[in-house]
Backbone as CSV, one residue per row, in Angstrom:
resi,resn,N_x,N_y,N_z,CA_x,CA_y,CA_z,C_x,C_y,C_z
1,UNK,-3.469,-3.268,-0.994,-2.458,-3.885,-0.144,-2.865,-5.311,0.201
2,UNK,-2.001,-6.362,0.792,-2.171,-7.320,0.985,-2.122,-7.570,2.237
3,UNK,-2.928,-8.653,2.818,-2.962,-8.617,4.343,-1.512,-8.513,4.781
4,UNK,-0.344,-9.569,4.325,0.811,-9.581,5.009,1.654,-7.969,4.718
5,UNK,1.244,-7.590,3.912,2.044,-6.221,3.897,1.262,-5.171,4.793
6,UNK,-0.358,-5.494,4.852,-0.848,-4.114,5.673,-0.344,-4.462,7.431
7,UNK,-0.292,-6.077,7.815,0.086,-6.564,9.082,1.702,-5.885,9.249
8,UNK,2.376,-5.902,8.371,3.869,-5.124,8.559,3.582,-3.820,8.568
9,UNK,2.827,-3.351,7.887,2.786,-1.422,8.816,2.411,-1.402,9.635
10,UNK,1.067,-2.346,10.175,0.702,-1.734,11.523,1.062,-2.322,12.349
11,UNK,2.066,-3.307,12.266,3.265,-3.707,13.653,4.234,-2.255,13.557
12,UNK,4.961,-2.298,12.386,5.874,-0.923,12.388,5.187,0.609,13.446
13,UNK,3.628,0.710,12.698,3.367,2.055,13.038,2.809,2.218,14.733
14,UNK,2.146,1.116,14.736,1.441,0.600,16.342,2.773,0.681,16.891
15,UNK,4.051,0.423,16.831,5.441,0.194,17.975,5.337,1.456,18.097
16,UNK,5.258,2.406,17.064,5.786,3.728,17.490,4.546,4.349,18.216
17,UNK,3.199,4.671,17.510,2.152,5.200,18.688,1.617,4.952,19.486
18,UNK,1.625,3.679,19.811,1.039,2.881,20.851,-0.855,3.109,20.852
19,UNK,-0.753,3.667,19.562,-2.631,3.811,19.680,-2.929,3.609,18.684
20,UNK,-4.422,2.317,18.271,-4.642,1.730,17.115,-5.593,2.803,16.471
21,UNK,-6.065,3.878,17.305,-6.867,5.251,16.469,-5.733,5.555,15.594
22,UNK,-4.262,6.233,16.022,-3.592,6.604,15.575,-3.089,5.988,14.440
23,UNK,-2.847,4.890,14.579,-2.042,4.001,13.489,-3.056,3.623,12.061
24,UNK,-4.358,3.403,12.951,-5.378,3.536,11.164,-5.504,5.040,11.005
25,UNK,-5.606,5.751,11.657,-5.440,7.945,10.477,-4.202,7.594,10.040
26,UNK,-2.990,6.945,10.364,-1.914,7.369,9.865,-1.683,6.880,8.503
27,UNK,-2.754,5.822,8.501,-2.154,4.198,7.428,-3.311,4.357,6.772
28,UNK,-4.759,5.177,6.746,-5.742,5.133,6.708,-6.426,4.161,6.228
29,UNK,-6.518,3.172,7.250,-7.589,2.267,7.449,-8.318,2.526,8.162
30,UNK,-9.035,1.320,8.719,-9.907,1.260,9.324,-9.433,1.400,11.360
31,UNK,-9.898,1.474,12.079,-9.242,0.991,13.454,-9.545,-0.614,13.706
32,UNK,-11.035,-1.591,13.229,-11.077,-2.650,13.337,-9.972,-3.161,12.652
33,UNK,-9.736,-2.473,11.160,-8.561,-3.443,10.498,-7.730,-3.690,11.177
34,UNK,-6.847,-2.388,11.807,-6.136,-2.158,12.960,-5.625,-3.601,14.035
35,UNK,-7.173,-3.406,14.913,-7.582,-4.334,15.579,-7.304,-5.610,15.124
36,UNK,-8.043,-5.999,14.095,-7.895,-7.322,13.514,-6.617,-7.911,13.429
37,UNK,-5.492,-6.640,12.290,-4.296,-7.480,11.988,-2.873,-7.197,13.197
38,UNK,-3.692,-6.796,14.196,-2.758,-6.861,15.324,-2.898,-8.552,16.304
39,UNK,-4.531,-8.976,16.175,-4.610,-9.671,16.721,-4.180,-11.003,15.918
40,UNK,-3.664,-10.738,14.459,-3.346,-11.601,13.902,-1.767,-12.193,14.526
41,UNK,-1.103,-11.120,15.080,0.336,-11.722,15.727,0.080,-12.252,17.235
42,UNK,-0.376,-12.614,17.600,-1.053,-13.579,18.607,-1.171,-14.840,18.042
């Protein structure tokens, strides 16, 4: 995957669980990735 496509799931999947544990098991990444490309929309 590419950063701009993995940053569009985990805006999509983070809206719905509100938890970055949740959203990397779901997407299976990492939770830093998580972390990271959330803090990228800032």
């Amino acid at each position: 995957m590419k950063d701009l496509e993995d940053w569009a799931a985990v805006q999509k999947v983070y809206k719905q669980t509100k938890s970055k544990r949740a959203t990397a098991q779901l997407l299976g990444i990492s939770r830093n990735t998580v972390k990271r490309l959330l803090a990228m929309d800032k």
